[in-house]
PDB file of N, CA, C and O in Angstrom:
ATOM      1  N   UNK A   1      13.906-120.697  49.911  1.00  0.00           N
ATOM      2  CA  UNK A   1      14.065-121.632  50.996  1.00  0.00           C
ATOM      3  C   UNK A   1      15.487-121.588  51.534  1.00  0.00           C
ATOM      4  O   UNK A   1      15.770-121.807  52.712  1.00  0.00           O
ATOM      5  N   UNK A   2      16.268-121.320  50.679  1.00  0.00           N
ATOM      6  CA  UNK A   2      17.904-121.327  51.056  1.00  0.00           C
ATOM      7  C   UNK A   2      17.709-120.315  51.927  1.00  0.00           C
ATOM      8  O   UNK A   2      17.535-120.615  53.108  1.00  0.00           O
ATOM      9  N   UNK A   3      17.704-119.558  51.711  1.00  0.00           N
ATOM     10  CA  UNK A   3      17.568-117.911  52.107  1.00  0.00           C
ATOM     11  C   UNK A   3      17.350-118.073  53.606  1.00  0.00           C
ATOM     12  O   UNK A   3      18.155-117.738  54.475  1.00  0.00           O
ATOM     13  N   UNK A   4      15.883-118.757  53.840  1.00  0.00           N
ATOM     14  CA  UNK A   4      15.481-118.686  55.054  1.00  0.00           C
ATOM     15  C   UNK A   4      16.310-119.689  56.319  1.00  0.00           C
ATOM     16  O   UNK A   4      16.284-119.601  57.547  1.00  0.00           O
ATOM     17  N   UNK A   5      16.938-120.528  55.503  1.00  0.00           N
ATOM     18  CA  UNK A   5      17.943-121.780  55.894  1.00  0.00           C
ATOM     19  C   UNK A   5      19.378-121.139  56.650  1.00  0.00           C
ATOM     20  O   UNK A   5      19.981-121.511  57.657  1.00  0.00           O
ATOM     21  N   UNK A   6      19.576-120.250  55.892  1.00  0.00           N
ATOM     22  CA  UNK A   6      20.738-119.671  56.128  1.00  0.00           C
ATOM     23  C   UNK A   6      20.079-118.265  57.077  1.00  0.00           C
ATOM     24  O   UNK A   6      20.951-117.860  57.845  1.00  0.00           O
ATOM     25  N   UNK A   7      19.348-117.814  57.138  1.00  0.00           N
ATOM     26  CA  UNK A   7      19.036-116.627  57.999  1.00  0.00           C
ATOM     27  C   UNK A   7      19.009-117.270  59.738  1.00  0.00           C
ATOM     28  O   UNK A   7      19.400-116.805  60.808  1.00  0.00           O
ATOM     29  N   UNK A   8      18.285-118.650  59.300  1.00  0.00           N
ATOM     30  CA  UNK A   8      18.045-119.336  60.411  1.00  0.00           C
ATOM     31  C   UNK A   8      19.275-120.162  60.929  1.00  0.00           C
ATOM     32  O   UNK A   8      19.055-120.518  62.086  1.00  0.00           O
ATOM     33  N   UNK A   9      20.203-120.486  60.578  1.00  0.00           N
ATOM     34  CA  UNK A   9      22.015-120.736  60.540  1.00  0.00           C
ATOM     35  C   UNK A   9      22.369-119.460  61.343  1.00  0.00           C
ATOM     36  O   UNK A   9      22.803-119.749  62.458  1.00  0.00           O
ATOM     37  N   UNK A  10      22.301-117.978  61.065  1.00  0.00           N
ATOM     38  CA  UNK A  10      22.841-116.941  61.490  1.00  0.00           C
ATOM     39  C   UNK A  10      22.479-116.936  62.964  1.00  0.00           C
ATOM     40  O   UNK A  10      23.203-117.035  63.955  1.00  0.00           O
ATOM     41  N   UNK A  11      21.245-116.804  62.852  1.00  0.00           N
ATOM     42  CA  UNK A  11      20.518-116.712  64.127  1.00  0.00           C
ATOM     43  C   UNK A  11      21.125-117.902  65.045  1.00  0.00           C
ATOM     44  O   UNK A  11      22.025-117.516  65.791  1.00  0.00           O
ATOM     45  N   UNK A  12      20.846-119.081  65.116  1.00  0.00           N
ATOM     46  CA  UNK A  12      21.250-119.509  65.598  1.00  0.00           C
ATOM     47  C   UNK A  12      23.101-119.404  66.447  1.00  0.00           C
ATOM     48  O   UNK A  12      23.401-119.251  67.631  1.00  0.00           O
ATOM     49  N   UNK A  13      24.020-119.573  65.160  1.00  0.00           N
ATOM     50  CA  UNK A  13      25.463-118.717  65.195  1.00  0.00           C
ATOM     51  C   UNK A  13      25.582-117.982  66.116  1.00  0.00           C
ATOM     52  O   UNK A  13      26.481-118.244  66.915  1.00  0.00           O
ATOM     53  N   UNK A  14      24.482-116.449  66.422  1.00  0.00           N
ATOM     54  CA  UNK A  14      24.964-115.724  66.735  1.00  0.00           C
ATOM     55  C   UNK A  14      24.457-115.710  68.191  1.00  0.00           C
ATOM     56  O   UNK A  14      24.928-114.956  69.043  1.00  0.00           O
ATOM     57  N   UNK A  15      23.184-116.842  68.486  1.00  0.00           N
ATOM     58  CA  UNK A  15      22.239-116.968  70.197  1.00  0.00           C
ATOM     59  C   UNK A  15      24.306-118.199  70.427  1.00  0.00           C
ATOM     60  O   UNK A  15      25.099-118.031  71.354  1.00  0.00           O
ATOM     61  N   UNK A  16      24.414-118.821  69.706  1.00  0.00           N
ATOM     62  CA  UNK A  16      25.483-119.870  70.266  1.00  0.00           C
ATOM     63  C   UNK A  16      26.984-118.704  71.013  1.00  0.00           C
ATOM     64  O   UNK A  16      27.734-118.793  71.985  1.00  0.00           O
ATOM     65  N   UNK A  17      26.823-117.900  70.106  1.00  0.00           N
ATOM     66  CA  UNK A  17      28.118-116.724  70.438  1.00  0.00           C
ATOM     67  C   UNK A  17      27.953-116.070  71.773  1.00  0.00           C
ATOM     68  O   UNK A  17      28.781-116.007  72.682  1.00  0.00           O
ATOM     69  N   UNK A  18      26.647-115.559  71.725  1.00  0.00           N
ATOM     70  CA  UNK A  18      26.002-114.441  73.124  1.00  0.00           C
ATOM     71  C   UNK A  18      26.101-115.698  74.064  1.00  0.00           C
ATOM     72  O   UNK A  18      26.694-115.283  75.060  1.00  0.00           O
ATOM     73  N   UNK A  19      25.781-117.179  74.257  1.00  0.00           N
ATOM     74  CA  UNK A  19      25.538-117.818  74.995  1.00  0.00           C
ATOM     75  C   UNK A  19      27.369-117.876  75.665  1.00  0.00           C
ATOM     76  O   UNK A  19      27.689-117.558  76.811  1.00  0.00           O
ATOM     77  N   UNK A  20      28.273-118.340  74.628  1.00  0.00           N
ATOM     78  CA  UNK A  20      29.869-118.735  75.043  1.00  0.00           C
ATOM     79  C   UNK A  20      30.409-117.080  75.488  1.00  0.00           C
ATOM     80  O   UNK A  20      31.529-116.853  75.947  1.00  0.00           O
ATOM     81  N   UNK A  21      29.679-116.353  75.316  1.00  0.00           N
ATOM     82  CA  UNK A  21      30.151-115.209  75.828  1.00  0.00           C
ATOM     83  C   UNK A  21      29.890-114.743  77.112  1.00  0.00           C
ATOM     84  O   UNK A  21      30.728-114.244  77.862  1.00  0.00           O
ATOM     85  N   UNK A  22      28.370-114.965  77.417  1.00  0.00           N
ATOM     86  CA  UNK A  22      28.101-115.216  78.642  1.00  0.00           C
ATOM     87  C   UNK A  22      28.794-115.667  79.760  1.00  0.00           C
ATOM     88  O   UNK A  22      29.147-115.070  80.778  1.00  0.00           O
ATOM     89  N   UNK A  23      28.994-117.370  79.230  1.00  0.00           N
ATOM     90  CA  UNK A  23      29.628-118.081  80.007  1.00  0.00           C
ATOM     91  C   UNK A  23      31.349-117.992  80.443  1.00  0.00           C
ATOM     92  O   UNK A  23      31.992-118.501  81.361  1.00  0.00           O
ATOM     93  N   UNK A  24      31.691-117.148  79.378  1.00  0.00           N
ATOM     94  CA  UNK A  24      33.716-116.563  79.685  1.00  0.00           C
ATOM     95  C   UNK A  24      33.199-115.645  80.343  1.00  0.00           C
ATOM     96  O   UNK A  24      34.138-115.272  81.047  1.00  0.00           O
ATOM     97  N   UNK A  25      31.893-114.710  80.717  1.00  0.00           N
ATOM     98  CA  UNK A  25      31.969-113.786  81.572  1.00  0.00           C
ATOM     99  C   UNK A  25      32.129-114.005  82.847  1.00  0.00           C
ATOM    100  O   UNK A  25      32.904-113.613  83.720  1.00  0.00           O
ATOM    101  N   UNK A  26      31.024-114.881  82.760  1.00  0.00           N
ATOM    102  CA  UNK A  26      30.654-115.555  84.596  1.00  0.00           C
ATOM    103  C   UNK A  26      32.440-116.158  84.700  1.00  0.00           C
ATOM    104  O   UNK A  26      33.164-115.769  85.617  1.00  0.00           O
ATOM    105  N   UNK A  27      32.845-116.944  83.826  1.00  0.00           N
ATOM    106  CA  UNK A  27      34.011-117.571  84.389  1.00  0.00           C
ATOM    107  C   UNK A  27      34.960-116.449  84.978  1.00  0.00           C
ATOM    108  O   UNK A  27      35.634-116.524  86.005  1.00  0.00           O
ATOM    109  N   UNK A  28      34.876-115.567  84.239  1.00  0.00           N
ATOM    110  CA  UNK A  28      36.092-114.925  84.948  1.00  0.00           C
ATOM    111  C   UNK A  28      35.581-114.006  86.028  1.00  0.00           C
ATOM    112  O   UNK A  28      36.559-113.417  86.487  1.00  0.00           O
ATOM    113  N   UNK A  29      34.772-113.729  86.472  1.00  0.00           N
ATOM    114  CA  UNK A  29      34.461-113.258  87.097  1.00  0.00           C
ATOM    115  C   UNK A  29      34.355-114.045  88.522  1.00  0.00           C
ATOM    116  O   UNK A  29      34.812-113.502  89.528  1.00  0.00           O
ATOM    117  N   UNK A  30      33.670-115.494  88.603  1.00  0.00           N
ATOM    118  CA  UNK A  30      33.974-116.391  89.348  1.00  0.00           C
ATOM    119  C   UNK A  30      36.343-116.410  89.791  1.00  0.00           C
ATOM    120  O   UNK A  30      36.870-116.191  90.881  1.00  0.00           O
ATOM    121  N   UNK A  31      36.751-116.605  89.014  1.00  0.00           N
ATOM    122  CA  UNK A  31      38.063-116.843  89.337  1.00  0.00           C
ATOM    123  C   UNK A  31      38.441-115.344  89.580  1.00  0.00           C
ATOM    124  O   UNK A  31      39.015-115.321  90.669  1.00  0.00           O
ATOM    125  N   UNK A  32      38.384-114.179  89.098  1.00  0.00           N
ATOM    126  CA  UNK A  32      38.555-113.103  89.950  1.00  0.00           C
ATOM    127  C   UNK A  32      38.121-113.037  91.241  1.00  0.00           C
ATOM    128  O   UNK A  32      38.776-112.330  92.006  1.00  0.00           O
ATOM    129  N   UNK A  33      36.910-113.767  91.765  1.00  0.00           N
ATOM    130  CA  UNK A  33      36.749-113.676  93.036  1.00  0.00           C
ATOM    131  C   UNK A  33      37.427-114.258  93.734  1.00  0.00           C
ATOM    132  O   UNK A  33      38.031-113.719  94.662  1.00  0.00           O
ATOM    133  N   UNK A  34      37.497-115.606  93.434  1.00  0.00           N
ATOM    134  CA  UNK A  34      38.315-116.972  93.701  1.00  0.00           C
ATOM    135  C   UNK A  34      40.068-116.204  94.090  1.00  0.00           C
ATOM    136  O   UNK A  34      40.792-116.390  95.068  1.00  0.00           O
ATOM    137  N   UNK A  35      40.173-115.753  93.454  1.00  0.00           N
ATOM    138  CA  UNK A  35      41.535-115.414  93.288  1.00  0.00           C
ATOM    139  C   UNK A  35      41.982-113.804  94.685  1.00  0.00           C
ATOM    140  O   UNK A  35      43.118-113.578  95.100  1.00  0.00           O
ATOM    141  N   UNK A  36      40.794-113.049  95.054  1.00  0.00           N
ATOM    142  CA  UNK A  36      41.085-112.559  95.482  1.00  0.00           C
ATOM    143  C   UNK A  36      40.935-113.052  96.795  1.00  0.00           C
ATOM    144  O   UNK A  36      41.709-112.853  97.732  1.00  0.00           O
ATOM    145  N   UNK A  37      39.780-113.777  96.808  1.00  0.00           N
ATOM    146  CA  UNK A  37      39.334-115.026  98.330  1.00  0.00           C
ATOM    147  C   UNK A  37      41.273-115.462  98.434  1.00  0.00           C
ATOM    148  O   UNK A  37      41.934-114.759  99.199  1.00  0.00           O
ATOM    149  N   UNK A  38      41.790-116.260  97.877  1.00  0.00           N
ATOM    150  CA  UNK A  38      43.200-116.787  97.937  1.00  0.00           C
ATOM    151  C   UNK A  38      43.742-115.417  98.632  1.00  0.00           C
ATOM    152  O   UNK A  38      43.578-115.341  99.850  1.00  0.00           O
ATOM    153  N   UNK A  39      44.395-114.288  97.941  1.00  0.00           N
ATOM    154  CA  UNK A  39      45.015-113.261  98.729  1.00  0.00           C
ATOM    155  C   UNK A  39      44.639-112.980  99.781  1.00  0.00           C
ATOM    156  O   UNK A  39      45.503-113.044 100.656  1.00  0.00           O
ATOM    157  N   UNK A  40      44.030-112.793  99.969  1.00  0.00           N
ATOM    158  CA  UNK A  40      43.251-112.369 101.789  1.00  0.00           C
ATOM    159  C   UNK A  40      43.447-113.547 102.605  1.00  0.00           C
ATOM    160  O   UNK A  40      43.703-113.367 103.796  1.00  0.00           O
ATOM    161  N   UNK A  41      43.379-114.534 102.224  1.00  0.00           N
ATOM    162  CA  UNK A  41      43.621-116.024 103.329  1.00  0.00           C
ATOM    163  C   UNK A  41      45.224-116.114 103.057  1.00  0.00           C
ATOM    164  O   UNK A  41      45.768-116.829 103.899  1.00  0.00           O
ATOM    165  N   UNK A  42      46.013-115.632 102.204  1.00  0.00           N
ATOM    166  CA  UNK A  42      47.330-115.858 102.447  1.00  0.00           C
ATOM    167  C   UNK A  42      48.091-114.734 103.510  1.00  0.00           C
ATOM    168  O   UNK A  42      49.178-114.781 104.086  1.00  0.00           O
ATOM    169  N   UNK A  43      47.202-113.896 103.495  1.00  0.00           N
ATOM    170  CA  UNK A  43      47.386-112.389 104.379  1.00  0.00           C
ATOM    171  C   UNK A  43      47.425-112.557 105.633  1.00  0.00           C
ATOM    172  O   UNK A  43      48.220-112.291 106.535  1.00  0.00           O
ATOM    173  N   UNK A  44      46.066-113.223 105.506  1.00  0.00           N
ATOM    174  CA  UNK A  44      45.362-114.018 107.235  1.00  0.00           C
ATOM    175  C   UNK A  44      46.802-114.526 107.269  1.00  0.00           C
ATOM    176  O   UNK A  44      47.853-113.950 107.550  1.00  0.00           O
ATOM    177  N   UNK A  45      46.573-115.586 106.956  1.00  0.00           N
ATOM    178  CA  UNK A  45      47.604-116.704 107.567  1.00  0.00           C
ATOM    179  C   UNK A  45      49.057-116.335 107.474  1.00  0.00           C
ATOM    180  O   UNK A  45      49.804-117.224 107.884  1.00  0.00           O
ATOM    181  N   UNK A  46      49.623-115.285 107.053  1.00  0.00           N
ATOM    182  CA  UNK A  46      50.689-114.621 107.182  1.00  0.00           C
ATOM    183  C   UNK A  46      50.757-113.975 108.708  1.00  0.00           C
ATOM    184  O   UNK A  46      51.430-114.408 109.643  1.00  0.00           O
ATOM    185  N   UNK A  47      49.935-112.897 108.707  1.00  0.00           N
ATOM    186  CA  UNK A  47      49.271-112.577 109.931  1.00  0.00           C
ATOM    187  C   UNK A  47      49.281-113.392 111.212  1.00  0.00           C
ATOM    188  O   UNK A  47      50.110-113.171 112.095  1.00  0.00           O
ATOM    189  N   UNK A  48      48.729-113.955 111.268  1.00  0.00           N
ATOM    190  CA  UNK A  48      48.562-115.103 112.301  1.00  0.00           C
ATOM    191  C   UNK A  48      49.930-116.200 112.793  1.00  0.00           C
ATOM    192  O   UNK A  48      50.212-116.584 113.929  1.00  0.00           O
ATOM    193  N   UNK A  49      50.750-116.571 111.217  1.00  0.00           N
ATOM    194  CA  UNK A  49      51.564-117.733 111.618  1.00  0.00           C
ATOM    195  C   UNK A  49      52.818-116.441 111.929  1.00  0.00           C
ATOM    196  O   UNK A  49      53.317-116.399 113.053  1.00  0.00           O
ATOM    197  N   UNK A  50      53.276-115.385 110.805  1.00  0.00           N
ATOM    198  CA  UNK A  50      54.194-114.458 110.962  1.00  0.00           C
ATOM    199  C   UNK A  50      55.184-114.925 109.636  1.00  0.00           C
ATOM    200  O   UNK A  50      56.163-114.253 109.314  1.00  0.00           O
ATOM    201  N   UNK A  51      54.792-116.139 108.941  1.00  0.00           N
ATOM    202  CA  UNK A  51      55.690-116.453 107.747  1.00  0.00           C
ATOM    203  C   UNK A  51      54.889-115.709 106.821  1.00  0.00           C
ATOM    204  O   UNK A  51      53.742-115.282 106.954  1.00  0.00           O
ATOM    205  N   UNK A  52      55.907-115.603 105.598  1.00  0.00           N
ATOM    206  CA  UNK A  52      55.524-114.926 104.502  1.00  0.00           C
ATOM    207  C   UNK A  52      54.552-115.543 103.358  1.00  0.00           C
ATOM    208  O   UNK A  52      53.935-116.589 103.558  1.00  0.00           O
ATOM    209  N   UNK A  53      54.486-115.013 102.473  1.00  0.00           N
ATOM    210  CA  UNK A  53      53.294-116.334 101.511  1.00  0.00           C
ATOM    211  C   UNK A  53      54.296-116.573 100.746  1.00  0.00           C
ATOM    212  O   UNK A  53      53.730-117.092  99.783  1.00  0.00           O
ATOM    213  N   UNK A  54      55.375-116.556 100.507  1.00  0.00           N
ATOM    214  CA  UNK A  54      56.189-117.519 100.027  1.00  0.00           C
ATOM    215  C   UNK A  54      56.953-118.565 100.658  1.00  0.00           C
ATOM    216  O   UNK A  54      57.512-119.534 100.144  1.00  0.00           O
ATOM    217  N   UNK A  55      56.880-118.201 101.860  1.00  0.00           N
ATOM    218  CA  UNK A  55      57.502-119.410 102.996  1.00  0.00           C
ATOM    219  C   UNK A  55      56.433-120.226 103.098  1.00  0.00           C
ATOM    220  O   UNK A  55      56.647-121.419 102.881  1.00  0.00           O
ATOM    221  N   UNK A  56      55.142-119.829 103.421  1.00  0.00           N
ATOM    222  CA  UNK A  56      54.085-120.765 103.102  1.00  0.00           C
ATOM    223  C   UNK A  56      53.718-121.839 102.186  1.00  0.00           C
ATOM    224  O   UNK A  56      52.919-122.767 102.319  1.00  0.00           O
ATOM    225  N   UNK A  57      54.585-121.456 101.099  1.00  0.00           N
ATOM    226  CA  UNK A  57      54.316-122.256 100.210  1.00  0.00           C
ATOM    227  C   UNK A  57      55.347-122.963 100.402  1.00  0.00           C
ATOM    228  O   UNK A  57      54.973-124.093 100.087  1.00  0.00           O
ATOM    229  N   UNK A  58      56.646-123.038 100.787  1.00  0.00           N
ATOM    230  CA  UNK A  58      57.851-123.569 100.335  1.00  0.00           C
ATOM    231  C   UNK A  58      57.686-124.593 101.934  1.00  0.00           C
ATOM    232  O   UNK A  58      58.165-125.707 102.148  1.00  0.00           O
ATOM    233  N   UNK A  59      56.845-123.728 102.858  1.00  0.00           N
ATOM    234  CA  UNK A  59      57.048-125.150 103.902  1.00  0.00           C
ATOM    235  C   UNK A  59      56.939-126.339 103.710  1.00  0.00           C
ATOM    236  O   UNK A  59      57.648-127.173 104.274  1.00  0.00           O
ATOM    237  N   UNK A  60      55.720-126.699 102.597  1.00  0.00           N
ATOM    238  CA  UNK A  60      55.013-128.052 102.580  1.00  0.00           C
ATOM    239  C   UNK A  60      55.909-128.334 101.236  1.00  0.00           C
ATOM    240  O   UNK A  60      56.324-129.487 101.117  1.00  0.00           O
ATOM    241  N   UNK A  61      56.097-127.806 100.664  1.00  0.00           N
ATOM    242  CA  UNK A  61      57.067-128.345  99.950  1.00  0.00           C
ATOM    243  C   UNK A  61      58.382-128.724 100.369  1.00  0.00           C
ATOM    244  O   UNK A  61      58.817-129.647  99.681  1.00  0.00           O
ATOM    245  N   UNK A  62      59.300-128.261 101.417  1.00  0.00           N
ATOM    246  CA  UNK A  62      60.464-128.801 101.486  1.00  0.00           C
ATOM    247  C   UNK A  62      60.595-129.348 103.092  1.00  0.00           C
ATOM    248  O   UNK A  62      61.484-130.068 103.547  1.00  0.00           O
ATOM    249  N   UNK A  63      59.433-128.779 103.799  1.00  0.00           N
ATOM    250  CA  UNK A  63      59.349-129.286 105.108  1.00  0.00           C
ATOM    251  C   UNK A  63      60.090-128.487 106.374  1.00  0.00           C
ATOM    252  O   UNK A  63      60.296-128.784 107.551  1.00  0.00           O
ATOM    253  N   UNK A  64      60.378-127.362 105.569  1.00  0.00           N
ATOM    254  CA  UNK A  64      61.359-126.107 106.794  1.00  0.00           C
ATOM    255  C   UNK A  64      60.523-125.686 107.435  1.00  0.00           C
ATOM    256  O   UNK A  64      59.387-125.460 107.019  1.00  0.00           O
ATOM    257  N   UNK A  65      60.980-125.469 108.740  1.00  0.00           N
ATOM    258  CA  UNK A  65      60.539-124.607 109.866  1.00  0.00           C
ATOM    259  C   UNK A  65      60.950-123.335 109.444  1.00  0.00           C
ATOM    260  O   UNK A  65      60.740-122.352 110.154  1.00  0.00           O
TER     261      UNK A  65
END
């Protein structure tokens, strides 16, 4: 009975592992997209305004033209 207790412990263990593994996949894969969506809209809007993506950022922070 132990035997089968603990086979059935493993199993379980190892569907809980494939499952959290799954889910760090999708995550990063989601924020790799996420992340490249961000570069391309900082490009755009480089593009378009003519500031850099670091002036972009520092406008709203310090309020420079």
């Amino acid at each position: 009975m132990t035997s089968s207790a603990s086979t059935d412990s493993w199993y379980q263990d190892a569907a809980a592992a494939q499952i959290k593994s799954e889910r760090l996949e999708k995550a990063e894969l989601l924020n790799g997209r996420v992340a490249m969506l961000g570069f391309v809209i900082g490009v755009l809007t480089e593009v378009i305004t003519g500031h850099g993506i670091v002036s972009q950022i520092t406008l709203g922070a310090f309020g420079c033209n």
